[in-house]
C-alpha positions in Angstrom: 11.9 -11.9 -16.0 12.4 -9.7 -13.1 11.2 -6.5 -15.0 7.8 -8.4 -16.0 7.0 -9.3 -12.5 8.3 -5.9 -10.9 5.5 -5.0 -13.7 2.8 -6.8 -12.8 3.2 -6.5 -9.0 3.3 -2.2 -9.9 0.1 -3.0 -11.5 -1.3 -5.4 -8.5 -0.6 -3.0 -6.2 -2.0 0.1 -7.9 -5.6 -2.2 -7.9 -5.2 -2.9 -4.5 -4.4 1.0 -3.9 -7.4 1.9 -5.8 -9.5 -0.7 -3.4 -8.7 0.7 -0.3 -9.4 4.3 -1.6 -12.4 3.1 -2.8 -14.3 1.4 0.1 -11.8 3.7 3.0 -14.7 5.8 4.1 -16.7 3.1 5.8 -15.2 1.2 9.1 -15.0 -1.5 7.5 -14.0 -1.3 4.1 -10.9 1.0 5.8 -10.3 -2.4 8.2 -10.7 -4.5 5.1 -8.3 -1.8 3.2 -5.4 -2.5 6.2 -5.7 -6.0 6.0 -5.7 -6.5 2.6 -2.5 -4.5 2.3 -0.6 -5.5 4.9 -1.6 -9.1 4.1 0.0 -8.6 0.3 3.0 -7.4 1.7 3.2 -9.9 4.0 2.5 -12.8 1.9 5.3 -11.2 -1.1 8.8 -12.7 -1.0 10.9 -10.2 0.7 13.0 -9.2 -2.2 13.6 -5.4 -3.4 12.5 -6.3 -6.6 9.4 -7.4 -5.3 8.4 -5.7 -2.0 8.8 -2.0 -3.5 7.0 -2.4 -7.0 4.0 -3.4 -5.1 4.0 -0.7 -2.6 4.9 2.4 -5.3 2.0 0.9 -7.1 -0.2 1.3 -3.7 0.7 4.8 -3.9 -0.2 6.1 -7.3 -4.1 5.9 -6.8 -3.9 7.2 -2.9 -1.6 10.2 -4.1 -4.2 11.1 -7.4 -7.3 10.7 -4.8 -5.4 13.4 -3.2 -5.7 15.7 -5.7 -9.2 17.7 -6.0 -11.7 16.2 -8.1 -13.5 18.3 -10.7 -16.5 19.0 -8.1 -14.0 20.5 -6.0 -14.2 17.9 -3.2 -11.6 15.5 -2.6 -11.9 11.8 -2.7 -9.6 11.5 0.6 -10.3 14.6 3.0 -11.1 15.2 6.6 -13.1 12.9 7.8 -11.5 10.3 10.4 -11.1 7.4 8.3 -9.9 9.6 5.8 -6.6 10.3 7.7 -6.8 6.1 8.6 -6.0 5.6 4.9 -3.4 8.6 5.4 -1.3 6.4 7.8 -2.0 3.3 6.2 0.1 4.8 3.7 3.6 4.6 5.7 2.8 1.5 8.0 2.4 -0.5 4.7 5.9 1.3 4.0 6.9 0.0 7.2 5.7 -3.7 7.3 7.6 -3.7 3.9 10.8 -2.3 5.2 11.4 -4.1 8.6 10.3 -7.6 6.2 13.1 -6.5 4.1 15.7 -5.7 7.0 14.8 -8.7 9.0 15.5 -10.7 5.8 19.0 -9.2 5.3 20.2 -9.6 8.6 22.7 -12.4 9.6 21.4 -15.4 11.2 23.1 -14.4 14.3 21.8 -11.2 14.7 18.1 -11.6 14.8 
């Protein structure tokens, strides 16, 4: 059971990857990118199973939009909200890890 939803949330965060490459290169498709993202991690239970499926998934369309396109243009490249999806990117990473962290802490310690 764990497989299939590790599965699914790969798949759900590849779409919501592919979203925020999409609409990154207005102000607000790149705000609405960040929230959207952050918000899924946020909302996931923060299990490893679950957390780290969804943010690879993020990944795959961000790291193939960095590839060259056949045009020879790039779908992510140098314009300013260009580099705001580039550190989207590691603060969804973040969110994701200090969720997980805080989770596995003792009681006490937080």
């Amino acid at each position: 059971m764990r497989l299939l939803v590790a599965a699914v949330l790969f798949v759900g965060g590849a779409l919501v990857g592919l979203a925020a490459v999409a609409v990154h290169s207005w102000w607000w498709g790149l705000l609405l990118a960040a929230v959207a993202s952050i918000g899924c991690v946020l909302a996931l239970p923060a299990r490893w199973w679950v957390q780290v499926p969804f943010t690879l998934g993020w990944w795959v369309p961000f790291v193939i939009a960095m590839f060259s396109r056949r045009e020879g243009d790039y779908a992510v490249g140098r314009h300013p909200l260009d580099y705001g999806l580039v550190v989207l990117g590691p603060v969804l990473e973040l969110v994701a890890l200090v969720k997980l962290v805080l989770r596995s802490a003792p009681r006490g310690a937080r």
